[in-house]
C-alpha positions as CSV (number, residue, x, y, z in Angstrom):
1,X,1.4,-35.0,-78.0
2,X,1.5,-34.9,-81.7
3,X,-0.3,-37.1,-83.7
4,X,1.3,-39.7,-85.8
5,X,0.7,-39.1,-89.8
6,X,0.2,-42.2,-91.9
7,X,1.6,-40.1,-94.9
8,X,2.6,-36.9,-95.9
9,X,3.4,-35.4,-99.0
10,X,6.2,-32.7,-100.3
11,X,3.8,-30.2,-99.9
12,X,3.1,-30.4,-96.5
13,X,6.5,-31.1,-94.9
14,X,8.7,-28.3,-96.6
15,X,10.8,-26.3,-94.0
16,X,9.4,-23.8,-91.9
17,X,8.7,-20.4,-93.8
18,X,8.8,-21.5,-97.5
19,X,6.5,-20.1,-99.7
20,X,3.5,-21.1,-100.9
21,X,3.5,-24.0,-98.9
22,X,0.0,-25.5,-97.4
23,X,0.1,-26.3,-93.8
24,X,-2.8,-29.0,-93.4
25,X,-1.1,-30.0,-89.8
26,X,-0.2,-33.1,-90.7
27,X,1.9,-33.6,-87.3
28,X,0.3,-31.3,-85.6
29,X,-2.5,-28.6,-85.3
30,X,-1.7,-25.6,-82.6
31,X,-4.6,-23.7,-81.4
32,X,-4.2,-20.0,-80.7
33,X,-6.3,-17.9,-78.5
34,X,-4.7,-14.0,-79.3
35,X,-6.0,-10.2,-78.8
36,X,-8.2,-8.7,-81.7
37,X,-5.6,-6.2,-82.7
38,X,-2.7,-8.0,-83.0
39,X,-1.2,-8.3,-86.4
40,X,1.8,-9.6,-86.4
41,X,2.2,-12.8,-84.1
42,X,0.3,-15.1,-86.6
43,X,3.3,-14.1,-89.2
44,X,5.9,-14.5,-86.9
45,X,4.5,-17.9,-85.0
46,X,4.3,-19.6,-89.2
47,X,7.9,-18.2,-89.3
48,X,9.2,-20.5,-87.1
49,X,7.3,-23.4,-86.5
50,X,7.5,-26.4,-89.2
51,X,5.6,-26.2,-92.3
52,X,3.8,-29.5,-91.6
53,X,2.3,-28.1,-88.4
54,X,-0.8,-25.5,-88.9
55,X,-2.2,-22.7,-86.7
56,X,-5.6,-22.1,-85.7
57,X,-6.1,-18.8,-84.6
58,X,-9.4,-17.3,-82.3
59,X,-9.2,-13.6,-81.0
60,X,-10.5,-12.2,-77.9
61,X,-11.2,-8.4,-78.0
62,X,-8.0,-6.3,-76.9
63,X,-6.6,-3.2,-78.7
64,X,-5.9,-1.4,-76.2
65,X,-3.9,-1.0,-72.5
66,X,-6.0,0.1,-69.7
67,X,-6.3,-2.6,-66.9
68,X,-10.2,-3.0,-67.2
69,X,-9.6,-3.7,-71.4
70,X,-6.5,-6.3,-70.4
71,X,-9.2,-7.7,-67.7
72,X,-12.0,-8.1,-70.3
73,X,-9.6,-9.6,-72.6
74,X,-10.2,-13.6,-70.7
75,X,-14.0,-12.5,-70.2
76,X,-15.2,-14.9,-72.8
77,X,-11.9,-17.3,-72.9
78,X,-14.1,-20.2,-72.2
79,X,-16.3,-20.0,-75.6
80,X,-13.3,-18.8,-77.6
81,X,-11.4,-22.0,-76.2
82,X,-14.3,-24.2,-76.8
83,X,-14.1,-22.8,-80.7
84,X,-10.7,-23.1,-81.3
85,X,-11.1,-27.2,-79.7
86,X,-13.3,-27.9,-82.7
87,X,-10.5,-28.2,-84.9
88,X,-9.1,-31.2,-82.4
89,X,-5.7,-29.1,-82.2
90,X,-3.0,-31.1,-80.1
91,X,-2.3,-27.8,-78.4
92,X,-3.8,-24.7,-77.3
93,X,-2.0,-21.2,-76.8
94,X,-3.3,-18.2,-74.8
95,X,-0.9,-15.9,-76.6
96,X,-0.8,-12.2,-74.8
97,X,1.9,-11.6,-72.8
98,X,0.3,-8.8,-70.5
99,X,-2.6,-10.2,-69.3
100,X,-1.1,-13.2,-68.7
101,X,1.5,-11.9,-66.5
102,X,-1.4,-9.2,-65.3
103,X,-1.2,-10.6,-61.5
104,X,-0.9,-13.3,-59.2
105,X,-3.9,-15.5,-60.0
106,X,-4.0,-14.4,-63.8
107,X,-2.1,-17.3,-65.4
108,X,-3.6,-20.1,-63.3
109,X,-7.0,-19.0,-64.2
110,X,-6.6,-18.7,-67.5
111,X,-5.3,-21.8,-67.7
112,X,-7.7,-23.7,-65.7
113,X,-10.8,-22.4,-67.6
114,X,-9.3,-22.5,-71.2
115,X,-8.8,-26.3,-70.3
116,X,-12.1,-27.0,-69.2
117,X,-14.0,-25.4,-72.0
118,X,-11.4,-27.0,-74.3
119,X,-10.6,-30.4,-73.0
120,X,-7.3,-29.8,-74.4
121,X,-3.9,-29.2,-72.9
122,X,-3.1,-25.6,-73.0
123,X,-0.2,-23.2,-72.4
124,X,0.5,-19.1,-71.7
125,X,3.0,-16.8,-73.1
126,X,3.9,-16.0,-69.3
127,X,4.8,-19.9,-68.7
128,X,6.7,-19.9,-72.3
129,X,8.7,-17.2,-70.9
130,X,9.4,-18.5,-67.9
131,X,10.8,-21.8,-69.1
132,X,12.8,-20.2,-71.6
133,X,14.5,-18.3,-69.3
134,X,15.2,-21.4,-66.8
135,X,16.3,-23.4,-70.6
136,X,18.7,-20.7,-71.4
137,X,19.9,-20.8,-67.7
138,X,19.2,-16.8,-67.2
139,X,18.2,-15.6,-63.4
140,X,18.7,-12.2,-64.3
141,X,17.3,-10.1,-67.4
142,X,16.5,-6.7,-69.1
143,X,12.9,-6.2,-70.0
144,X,12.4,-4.2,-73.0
145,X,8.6,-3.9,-73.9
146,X,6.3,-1.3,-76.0
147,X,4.0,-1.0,-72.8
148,X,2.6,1.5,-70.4
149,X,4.3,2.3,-66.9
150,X,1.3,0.0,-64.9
151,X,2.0,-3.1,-67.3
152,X,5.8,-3.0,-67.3
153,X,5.1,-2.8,-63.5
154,X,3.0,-5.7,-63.2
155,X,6.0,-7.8,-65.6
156,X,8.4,-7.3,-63.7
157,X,6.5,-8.9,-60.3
158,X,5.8,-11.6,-62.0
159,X,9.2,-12.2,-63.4
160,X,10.3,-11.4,-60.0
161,X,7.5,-14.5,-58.5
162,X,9.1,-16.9,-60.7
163,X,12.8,-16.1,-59.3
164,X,13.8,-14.0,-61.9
165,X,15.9,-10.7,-61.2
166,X,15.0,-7.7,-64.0
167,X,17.6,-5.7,-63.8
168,X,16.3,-3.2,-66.3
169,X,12.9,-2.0,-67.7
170,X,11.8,-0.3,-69.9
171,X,8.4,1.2,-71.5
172,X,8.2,2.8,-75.1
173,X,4.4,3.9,-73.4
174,X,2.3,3.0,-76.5
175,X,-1.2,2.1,-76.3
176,X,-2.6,0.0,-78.6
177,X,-2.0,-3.2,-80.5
178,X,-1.9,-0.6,-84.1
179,X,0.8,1.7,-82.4
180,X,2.8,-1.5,-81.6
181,X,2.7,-3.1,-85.0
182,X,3.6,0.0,-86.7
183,X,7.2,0.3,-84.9
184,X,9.7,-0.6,-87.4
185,X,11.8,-3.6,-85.8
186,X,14.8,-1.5,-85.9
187,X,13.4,0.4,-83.0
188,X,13.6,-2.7,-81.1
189,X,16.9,-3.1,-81.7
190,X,18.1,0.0,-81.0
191,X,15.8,0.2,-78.0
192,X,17.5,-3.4,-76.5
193,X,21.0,-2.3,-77.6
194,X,19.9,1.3,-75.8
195,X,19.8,-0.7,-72.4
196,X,22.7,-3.3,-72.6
197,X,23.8,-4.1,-69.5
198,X,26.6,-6.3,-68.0
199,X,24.6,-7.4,-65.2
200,X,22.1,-9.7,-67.1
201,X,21.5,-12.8,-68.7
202,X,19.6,-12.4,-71.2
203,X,17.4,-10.1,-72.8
204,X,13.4,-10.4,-73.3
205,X,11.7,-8.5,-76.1
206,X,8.4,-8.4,-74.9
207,X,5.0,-8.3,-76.4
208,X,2.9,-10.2,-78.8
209,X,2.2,-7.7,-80.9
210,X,5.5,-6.3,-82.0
211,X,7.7,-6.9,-84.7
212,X,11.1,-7.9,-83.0
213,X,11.7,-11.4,-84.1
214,X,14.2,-9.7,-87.0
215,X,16.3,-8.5,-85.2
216,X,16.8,-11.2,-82.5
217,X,19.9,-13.2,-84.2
218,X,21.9,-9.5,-84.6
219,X,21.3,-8.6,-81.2
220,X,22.5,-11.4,-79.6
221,X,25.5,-11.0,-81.9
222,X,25.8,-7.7,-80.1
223,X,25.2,-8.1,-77.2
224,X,26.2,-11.5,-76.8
225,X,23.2,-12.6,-74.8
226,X,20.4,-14.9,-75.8
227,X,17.2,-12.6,-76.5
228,X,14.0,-14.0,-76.5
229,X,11.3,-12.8,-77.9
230,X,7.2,-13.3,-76.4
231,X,6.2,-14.7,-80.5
232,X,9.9,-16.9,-79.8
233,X,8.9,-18.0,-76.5
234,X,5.5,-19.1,-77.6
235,X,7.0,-21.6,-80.8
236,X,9.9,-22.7,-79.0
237,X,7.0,-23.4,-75.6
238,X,4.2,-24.9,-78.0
239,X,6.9,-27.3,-80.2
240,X,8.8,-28.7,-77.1
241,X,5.4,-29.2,-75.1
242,X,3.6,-31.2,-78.7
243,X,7.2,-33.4,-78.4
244,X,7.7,-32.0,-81.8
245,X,11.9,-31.7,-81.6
246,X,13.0,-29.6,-84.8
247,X,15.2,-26.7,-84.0
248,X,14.4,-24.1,-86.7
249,X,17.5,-22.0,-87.1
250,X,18.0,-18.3,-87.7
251,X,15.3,-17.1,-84.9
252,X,18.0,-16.9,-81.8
253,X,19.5,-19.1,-79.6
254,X,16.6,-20.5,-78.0
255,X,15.2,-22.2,-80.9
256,X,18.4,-23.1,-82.5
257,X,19.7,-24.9,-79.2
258,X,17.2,-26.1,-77.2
């Protein structure tokens, strides 16, 4: 839970996003545990979560999407949890969507051994997901990622696992965290809009490492579907679980509403 603050000043409690503000985490610190190469989830995650509340960011190495680099990614989770405890953040995320969805026995064992090393309460992009899917009510979805064939695969079964129906997938078959960030966000919405379908739910953007929260609130006016995003999932996951209530608006339904 989020610590209580004796005091805070203008600075520190500004709305989410304004610039030049300070974040010292006066309600609440969030430790992040995140691939090498991604670039863009530490911009989006400041985006939407209050100004008062501060990141704390530790890389594993990842750039790449071969199975063996996505299995070496949690090699040394255990000292990069133990790390980002030292800050005494409220809350740790394990923020990479593949390898936490990678198989089976993936997102329990992260999570068991990032909490030992850490002594702290910590979450996975794959859980975020799945409880904003179950928030937003949606059984049955389109998967939209930047991902190889095998990864897209191994999304999909464990969507399915958790009771959720994908009734569409797709790959753009890119393989590194660069050729991700590079995509221009309106490729994401023209990919997503690409594969509308009148079957699903909802729609989830997926990937940590693309830049696709723009385009969320226009989509939805589209397709008119929520769309959720893995960067959304994580602030909307990380907020609710800290007891931290604020709904930050213009990042999609699922922020705005629940």
């Amino acid at each position: 839970m989020a610590r209580p603050t004796p005091q805070q000043t203008t600075t520190d409690s500004a709305p989410a996003g304004r610039a030049g503000t300070i974040r010292f985490g006066t309600r609440a610190r969030f430790g992040i545990l995140m691939p090498s190469g991604n670039s863009v989830a530490e911009g989006e995650l400041a985006a939407m979560v209050p100004a008062d509340i501060s990141l704390h960011v530790t890389r594993l190495r990842l750039t790449g999407s071969s199975p063996e680099e996505l299995a070496a990614m949690t090699q040394d989770i255990e000292g990069a949890a133990s790390l980002v405890a030292d800050v005494r953040p409220d809350l740790i995320g394990f923020h990479c969507t593949a390898v936490s969805m990678a198989d089976a026995d993936a997102e329990a064992d992260i999570l068991a051994r990032a909490r030992q090393a850490s002594g702290r309460e910590v979450v996975a992009t794959s859980e975020a997901a799945v409880a904003a899917l179950a928030a937003l009510g949606a059984r049955r979805i389109v998967l939209v990622t930047p991902y190889l064939d095998h990864i897209v695969a191994s999304e999909v079964a464990f969507l399915n696992r958790h009771g959720i129906a994908v009734t569409d997938a797709f790959g753009a078959g890119l393989n590194t965290t660069d050729e991700m960030a590079r995509v221009d966000p309106e490729r994401w919405h023209d990919m997503t809009r690409a594969h509308r379908s009148t079957e699903a739910d909802a729609y989830f953007i997926s990937c940590t490492a693309i830049r696709s929260l723009p385009v969320v609130e226009r989509l939805e006016a589209v397709l008119g579907k929520p769309v959720i995003t893995s960067n959304q999932v994580m602030a909307w996951h990380m907020l609710r679980k800290a007891g931290i209530p604020d709904r930050p608006q213009g990042f999609g339904r699922l922020l705005g509403a629940h």
